[in-house]
N, C-alpha and C positions, 0 to 999 in steps of 0.2 A: 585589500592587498592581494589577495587569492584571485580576484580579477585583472589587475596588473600582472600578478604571475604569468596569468594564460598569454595574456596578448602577448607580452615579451616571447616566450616558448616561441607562439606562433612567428613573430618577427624574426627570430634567429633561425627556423629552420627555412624560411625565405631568402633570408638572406646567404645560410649553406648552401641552398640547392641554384644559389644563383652567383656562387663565388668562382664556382669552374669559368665562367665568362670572362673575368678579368681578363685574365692571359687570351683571350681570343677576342681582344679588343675593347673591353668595358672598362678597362684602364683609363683610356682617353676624354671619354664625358666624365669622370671622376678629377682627373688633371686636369681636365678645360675651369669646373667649377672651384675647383682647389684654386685656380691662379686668380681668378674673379672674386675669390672670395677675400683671397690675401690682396688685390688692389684696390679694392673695396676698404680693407681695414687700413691699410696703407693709406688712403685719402680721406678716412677719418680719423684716425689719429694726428695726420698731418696739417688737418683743419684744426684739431683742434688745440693743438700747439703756436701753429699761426696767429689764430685768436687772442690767444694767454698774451704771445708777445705785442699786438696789437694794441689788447687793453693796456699794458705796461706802459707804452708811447702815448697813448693819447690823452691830451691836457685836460685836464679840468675845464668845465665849463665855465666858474666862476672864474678860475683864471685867466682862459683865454677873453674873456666879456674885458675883464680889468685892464689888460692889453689891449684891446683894441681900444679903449676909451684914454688911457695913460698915453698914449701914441699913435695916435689917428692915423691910418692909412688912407691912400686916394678915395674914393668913394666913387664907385663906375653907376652912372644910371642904368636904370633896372634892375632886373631880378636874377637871382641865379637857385638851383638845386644843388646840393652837394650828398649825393647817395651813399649810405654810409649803414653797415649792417647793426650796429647798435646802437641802442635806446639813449645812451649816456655819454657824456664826455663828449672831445669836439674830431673830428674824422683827421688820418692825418693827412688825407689829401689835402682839406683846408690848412692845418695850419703849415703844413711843407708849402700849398701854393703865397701865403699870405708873410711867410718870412724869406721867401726867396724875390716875389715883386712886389711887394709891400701894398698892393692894390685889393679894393674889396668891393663887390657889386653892393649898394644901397640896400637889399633888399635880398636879405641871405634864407633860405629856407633848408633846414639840415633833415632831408627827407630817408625815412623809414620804412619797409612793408614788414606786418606779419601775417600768419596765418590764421586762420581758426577752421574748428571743426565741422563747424556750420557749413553749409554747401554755399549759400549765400549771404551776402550783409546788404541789411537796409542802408540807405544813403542817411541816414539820421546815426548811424553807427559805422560809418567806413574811416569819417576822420576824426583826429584826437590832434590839437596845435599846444603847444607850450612856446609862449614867448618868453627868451631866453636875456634881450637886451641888447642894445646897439646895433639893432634892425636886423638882427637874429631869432628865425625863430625854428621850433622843432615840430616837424610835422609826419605824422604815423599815422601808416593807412593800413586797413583791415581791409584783407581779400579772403570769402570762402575759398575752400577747396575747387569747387566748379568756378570758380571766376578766371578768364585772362587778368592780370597785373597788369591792366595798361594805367601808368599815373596820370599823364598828361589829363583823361577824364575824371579821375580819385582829384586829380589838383583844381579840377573845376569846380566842385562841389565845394573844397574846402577856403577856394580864392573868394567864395560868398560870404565867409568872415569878414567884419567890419576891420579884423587886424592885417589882413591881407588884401583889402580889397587895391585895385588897380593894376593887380600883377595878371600878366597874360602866359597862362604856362602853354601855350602855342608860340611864345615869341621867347620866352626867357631863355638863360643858358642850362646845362646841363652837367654836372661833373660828376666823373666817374674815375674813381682811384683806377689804375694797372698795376697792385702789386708783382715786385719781381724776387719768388723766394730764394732767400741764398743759403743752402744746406751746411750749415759753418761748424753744425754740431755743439753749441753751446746750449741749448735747450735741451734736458733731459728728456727722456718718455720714448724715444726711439731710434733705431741705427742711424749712424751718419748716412751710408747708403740709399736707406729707405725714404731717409728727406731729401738725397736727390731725385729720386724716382717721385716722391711727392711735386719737385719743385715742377720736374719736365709733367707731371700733368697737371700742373695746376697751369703752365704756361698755355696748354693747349687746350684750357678751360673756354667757353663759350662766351665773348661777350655779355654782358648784365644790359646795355642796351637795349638790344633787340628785344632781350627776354621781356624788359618793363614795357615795350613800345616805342620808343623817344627815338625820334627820326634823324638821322646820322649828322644832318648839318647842325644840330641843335648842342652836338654829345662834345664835349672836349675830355680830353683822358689826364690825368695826372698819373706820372710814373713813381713806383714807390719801391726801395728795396727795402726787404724785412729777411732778419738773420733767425733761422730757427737752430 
């Protein structure tokens, strides 16, 4: 504790003899990181109220499996990805695009990435598939920290399952939600205001394409409003 005392002392008299600065301009790097710091928490809190209400909407897997079997939809040959940030339940770009056109690729793969702390993953540990039924299946790929996220090569290794085989993830399709947040204030945890300022940057968030690799004419978007 007597060692904690000094350092503090010494901290504060650093920080006295360096207080006169403010008013001669060290205000502004102190404001520049204040605002960074508040949009920062402003796009994490905003995420993670997004999420809450995302898991709320999203069907059951067993549920939606029973629906597609009680009520067959078209069935499109080939294959499609449907990129979707959680492990569970079914994304709601699929089920918003599958009750609006009642159509479903043959050969659905509800693809996942996480992370690990590892710098790299052996190809014997990048994919992990769960068949889920009615040509549904769930597929999660592991990328070290030093890895590029390109899936289209993650999907090579794991199209060499006997449950996947004949799918070309160079030819299949791609979907990708474009949620559109609508700051409506009905979600507690933060200002009506702040959820708009969340919404405008989540709008001007970066594509998840590019990020994974998946080459534009492969990418279809599904539009999505979510009410925080």
């Amino acid at each position: 504790m007597a060692v904690n005392g000094l350092f503090l002392i010494i901290d504060l008299i650093f920080v006295a003899a360096n207080a006169t600065k403010l008013v001669e301009g060290g205000w502004f790097p102190l404001l520049l990181a204040a605002l960074v710091a508040f949009l920062m928490l402003t796009w994490r809190t905003g995420w993670r109220l997004l999420e809450e209400q995302r898991s709320r909407l999203r069907q059951r897997e067993d549920e939606f499996i029973a629906w597609v079997l009680r009520s067959p939809p078209l069935r499109l040959p080939g294959a499609a990805a449907i990129f979707t940030a959680a492990q569970e339940g079914i994304p709601l770009g699929l089920t918003h695009h599958l009750r609006h056109n009642r159509v479903l690729h043959e050969r659905v793969l509800l693809l996942s990435t996480v992370g690990s702390n590892d710098p790299y993953i052996a190809d014997t540990e990048r994919v992990s598939l769960i068949p889920l039924g009615a040509g549904i299946t769930r597929v999660v790929l592991t990328f070290g920290f030093m890895e590029e996220p390109y899936v289209i090569d993650a999907l090579k290794l794991a199209c060499r399952d006997p449950g996947l085989q004949g799918i070309d993830p160079e030819q299949m399709t791609y979907y990708f939600r474009r949620v559109m947040v609508v700051p409506s204030g009905t979600a507690p945890g933060m200002a009506r205001w702040r959820k708009a300022l969340f919404a405008a940057m989540h709008l001007n968030a970066n594509l998840p394409a590019a990020y994974f690799g998946v080459p534009t004419t492969q990418v279809v978007e599904v539009g999505l409003e979510v009410e925080i």
